[in-house]
N, C-alpha and C positions, 0 to 999 in steps of 0.2 A: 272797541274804539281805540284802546288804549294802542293797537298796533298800526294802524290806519295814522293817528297822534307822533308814533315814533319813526314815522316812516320820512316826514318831513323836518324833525329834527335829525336824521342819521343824514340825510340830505343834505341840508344847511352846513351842522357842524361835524358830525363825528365821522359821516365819509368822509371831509376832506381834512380831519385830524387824521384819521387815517390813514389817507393819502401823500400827504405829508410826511409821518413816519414811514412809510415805504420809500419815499425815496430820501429819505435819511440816513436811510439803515446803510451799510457796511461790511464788507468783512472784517473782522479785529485778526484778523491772521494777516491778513495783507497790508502790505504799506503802497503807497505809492512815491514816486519821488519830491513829491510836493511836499507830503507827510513827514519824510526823513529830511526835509532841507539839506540836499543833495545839494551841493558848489557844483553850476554849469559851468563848464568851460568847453570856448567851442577848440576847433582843430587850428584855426589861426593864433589864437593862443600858444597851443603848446608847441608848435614850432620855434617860436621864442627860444626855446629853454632846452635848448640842443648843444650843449657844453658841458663840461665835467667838473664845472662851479654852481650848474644849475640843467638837471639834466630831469624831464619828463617823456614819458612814452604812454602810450594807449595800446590797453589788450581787452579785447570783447566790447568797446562802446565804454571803458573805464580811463581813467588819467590816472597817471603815480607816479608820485615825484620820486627817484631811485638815488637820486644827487650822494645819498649817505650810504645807498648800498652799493655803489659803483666800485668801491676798493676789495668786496666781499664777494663779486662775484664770482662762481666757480670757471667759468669761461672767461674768465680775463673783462678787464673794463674797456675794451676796443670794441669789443661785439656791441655791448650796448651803446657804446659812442655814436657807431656807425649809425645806429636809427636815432639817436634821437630827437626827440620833436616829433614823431611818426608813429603813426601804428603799424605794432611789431606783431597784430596778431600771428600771423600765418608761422612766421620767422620763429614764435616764444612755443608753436603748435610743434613746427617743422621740426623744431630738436627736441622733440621726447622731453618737455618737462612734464615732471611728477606733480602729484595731486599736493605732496606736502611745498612746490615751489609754487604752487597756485594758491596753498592757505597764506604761504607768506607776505603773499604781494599785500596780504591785509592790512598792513601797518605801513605799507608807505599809497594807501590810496588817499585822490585828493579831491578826486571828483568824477563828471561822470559828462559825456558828450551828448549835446544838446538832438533832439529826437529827429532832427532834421539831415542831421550827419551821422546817426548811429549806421549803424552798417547791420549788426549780430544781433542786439538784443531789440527788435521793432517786429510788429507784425508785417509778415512779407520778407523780411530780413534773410541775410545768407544763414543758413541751415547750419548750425555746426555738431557733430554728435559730443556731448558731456561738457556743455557747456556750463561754468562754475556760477552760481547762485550770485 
């Protein structure tokens, strides 16, 4: 009897404790954007901010403000003039930068384009090969 007794309690409460914890659960490896309170900014925004007082661009679905790295660029600060407000993916692909000018870009990221404009990093998105985490 005692199983027949446990059958309608696992019913009641411990299946849907259960159930519950199932969809609780998570990866602890994964973050999502929500998780890291990612700063949206859409693409209207950072056309604002196309000047060499205040200069942002977008590589991969990412915003970076470069405003301080504009004088250290190895290609002169005209190239990045030229874009920006824009995304320069193609343009930052086009010239051969290196893995260590993609770790760089870490320290002047400011945010990240809203899922409706992303372009690279979306399911269905353009294909890119080694595209940076």
């Amino acid at each position: 009897m005692t199983s027949v007794e446990a059958t309608p309690q696992l019913a009641r409460g411990g299946l849907f404790a259960l159930g519950l914890a199932a969809v609780r659960f998570r990866n602890p490896w994964t973050k999502t954007y929500t998780e890291t309170k990612e700063r949206v900014i859409n693409l209207e925004e950072v056309t604002w901010h196309d000047n060499a007082n205040d200069c942002w661009i977008i590589i991969y679905d990412r915003v970076y403000d470069i405003t301080k790295f504009l004088q250290q660029h190895p290609g002169g600060m005209d190239v990045l003039l030229e874009n920006a407000g824009r995304d320069v993916t193609l343009a930052f692909r086009g010239t051969g930068h290196s893995s260590a000018a993609v770790d760089a870009l870490q320290k002047y990221y400011i945010g990240r384009l809203p899922w409706s404009e992303c372009i690279y990093r979306k399911p269905g998105g353009i294909i890119l090969s080694n595209l940076p985490e």
